[in-house]
C-alpha positions in Angstrom: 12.1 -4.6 -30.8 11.7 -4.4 -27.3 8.8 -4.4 -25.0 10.4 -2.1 -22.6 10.0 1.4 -23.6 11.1 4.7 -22.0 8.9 7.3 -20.4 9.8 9.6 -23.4 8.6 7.1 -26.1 5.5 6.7 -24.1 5.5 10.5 -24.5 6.2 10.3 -28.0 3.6 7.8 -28.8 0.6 9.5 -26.5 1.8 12.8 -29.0 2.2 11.4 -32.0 -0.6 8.0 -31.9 -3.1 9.2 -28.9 -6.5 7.6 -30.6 -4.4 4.4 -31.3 -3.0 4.5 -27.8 -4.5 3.0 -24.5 -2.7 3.9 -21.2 -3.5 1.1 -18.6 -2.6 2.2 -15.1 -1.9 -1.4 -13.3 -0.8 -0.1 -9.7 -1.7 -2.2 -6.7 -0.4 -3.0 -3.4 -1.2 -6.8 -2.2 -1.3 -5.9 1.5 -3.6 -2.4 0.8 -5.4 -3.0 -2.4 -7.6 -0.1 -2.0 -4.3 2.8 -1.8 -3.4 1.6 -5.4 -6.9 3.2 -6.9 -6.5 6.2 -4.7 -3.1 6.9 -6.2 -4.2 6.6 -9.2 -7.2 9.1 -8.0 -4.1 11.5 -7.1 -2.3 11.5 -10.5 -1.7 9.6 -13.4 -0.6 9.5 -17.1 -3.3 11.9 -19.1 -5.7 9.8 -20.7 -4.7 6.1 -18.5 -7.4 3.9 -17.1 -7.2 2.2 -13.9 -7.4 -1.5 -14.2 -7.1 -3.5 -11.1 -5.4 -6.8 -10.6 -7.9 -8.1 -8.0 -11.4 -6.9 -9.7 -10.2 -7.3 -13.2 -7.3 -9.4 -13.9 -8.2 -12.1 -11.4 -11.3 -14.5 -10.9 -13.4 -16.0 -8.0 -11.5 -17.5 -5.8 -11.8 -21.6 -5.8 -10.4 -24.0 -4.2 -8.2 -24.7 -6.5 -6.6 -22.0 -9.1 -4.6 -19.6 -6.3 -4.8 -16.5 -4.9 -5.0 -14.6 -8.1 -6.5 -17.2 -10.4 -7.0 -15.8 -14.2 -10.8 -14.2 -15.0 -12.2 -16.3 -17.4 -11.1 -15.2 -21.2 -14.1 -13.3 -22.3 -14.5 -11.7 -18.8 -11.3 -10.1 -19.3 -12.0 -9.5 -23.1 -15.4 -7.9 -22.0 -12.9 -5.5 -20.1 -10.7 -4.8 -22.5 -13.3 -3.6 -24.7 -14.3 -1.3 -22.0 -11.5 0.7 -21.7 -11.3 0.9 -26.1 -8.5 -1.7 -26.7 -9.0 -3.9 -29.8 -6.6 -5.3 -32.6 -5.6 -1.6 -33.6 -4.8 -0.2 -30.3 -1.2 0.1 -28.7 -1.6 -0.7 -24.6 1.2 0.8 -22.9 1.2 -0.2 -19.1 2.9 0.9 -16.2 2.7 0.1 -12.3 4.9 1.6 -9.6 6.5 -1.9 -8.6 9.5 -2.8 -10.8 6.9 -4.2 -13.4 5.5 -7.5 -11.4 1.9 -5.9 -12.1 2.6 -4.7 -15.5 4.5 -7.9 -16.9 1.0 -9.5 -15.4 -1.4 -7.7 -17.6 1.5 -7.9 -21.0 1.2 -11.5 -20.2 -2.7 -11.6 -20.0 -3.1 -9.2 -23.4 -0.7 -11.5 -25.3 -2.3 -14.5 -23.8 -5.2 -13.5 -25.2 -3.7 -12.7 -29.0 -3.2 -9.1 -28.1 0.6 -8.4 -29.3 0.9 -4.6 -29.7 1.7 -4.2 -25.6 4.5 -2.4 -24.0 5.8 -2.2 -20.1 6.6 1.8 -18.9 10.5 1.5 -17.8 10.7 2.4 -14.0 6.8 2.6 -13.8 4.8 6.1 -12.6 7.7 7.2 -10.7 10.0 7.1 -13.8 7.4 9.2 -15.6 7.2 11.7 -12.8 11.1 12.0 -12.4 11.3 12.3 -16.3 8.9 15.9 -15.5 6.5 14.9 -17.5 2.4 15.8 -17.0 0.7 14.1 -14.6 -3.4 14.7 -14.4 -6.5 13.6 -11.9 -9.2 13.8 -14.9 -10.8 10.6 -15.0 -11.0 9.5 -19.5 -13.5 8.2 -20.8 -12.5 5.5 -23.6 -14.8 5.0 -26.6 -15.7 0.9 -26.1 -14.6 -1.2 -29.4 -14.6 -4.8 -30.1 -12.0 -6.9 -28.2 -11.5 -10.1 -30.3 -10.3 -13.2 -28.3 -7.6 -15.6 -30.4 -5.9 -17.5 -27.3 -2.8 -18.6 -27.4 -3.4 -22.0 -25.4 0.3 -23.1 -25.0 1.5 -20.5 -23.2 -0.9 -21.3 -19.7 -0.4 -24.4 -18.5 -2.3 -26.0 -15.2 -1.2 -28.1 -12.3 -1.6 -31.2 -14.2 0.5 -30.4 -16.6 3.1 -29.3 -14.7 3.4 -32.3 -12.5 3.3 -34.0 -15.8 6.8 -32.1 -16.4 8.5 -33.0 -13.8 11.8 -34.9 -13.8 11.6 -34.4 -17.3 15.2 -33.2 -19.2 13.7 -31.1 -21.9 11.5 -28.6 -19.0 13.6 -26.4 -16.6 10.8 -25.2 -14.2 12.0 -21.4 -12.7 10.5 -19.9 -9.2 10.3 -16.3 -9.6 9.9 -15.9 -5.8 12.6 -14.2 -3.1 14.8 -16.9 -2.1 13.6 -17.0 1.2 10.2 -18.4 0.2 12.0 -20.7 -2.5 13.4 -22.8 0.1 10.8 -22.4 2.7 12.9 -20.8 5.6 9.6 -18.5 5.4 6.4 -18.1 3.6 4.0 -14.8 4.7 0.8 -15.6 2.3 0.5 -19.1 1.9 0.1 -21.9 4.3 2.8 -23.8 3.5 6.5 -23.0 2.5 8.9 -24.5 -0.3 8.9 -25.2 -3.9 8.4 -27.5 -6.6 10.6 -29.8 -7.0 13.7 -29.6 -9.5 12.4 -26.0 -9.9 15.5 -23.3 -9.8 15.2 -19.9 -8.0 15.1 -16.8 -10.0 13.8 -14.0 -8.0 12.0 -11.8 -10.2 13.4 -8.2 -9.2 16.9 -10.1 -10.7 15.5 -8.8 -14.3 16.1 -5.2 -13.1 19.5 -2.9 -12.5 19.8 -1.6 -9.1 17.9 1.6 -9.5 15.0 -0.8 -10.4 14.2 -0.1 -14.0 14.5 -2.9 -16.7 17.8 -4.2 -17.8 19.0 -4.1 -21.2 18.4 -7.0 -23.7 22.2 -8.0 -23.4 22.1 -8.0 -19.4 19.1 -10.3 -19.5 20.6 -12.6 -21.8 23.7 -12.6 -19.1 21.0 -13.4 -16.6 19.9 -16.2 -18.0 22.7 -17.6 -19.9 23.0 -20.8 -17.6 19.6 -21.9 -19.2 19.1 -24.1 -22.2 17.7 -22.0 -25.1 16.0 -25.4 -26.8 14.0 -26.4 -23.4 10.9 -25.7 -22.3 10.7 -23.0 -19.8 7.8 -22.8 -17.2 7.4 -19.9 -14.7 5.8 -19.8 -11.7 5.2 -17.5 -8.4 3.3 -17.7 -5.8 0.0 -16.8 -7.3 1.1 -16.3 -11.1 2.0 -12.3 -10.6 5.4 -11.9 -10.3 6.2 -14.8 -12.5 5.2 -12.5 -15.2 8.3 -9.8 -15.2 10.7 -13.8 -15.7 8.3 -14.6 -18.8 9.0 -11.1 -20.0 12.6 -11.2 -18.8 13.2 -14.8 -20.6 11.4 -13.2 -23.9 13.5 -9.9 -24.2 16.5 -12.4 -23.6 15.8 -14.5 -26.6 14.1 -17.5 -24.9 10.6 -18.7 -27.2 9.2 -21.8 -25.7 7.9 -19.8 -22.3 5.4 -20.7 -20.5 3.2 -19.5 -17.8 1.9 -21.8 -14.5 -0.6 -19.4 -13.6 -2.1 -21.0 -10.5 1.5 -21.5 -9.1 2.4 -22.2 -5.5 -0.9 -21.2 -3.8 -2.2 -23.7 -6.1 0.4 -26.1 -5.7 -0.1 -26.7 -2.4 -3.9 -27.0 -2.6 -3.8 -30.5 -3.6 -2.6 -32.5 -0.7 -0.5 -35.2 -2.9 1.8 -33.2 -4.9 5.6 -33.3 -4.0 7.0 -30.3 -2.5 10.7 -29.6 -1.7 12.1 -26.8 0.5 15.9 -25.6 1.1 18.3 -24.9 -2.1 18.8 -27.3 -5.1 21.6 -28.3 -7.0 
């Protein structure tokens, strides 16, 4: 089954399953986080919740851990709670950015042991285009019990990833616009390139031209030059948009994905580790 649903099964579901049903409204803009809150302030799915990536699916920033480290597990379980998410509830979560902010908090559910979460196709727009209801009334969720069961092979750190390189069963994959892969220009962190050996898949690539998901078959096209038994780990440039490659790789088939979190921001904050810029082989 896929992850990817329609606006209409979201529909459907919010009809037919509304008490078993969160809505998670994930919008943000990194340049202007503050507009994301007041569009959601404007309209949004009747009954979604607002979570932020910043205030509640980041931590403190370190000097290590990158722009958008992960909030420590119970934080975010703490959270989840909150909003009235536990082992019965269905999260269905949509942004208005192809998914990068979405795919983030999927990844951050599951990565927690929270399965039952799907990504809104074509985000709030595709809802809106679709004519369905949009509403300003703020809910308020009934709290429940958020029970953590990480699953700890999915994140890996900095260490572990230098650990991996060179090596012929890991294919490391930058989910970054090509320009920033090879370091002709980097606008957020100090220093331009990539890891590496990694390869460049930029991650709007998982999407059709009028920017909604592509089909299970078209991923697996996408991807096809990748080795199905390796180890696959993703990475961005602060462990966002490397999200919509893990779901990508996942709807495509792939099993043993994993997640570098910290990714280039913190990559580059320790001052030995290798860095390569222009294309690779």
């Amino acid at each position: 089954m896929s992850t990817v649903k329609s606006p209409e099964w979201v529909y459907k579901r919010l009809k037919e399953k509304p008490e078993q049903t969160v809505i998670a409204d994930v919008r943000f803009q990194l340049t202007r986080p503050e507009e994301a809150r007041k569009a959601y302030m404007k309209g949004h799915l009747p009954g979604a919740v607002y979570v932020d990536l910043k205030e509640d699916l980041s931590g403190e920033l370190e000097k290590h851990g990158g722009r958008h480290p992960l909030p420590s597990p119970e934080k975010l379980a703490k959270k989840l709670g909150e909003i009235g998410i536990d082992r019965h509830t269905a999260v269905v979560v949509y942004d208005d950015s192809g998914g990068m902010f979405a795919a983030r908090f999927w990844w951050q559910l599951r990565y927690l042991g929270h399965d039952s979460v799907y990504v809104m196709d074509g985000g709030f727009s595709n809802w809106v285009k679709a004519g369905y209801d949009v509403t300003t009334e703020i809910p308020h969720p009934v709290a429940r019990d958020f029970e953590l069961t990480l699953k700890e092979v999915e994140l890996l750190n900095a260490k572990q990833v230098q650990d991996r390189l060179n090596r012929e069963d890991t294919i490391l994959i930058d989910a970054r616009a090509p320009a920033r892969y090879t370091g002709e220009t980097e606008p957020l962190d100090q220093q331009g390139g990539h890891i590496p050996g990694a390869k460049n898949y930029f991650w709007k690539g998982n999407l059709t031209e009028e920017g909604k998901w592509k089909s299970k078959e078209q991923l697996k096209q996408h991807y096809a030059s990748l080795d199905r038994s390796s180890e696959i780990v993703v990475y961005c440039g602060s462990g966002v948009s490397a999200c919509p490659n893990v779901l990508g790789l996942k709807e495509a088939g792939f099993q043993n994905v994993k997640l570098y979190a910290g990714s280039w921001s913190d990559w580059i904050s320790y001052p030995d580790h290798p860095i390569a810029t222009g294309a690779e082989d």
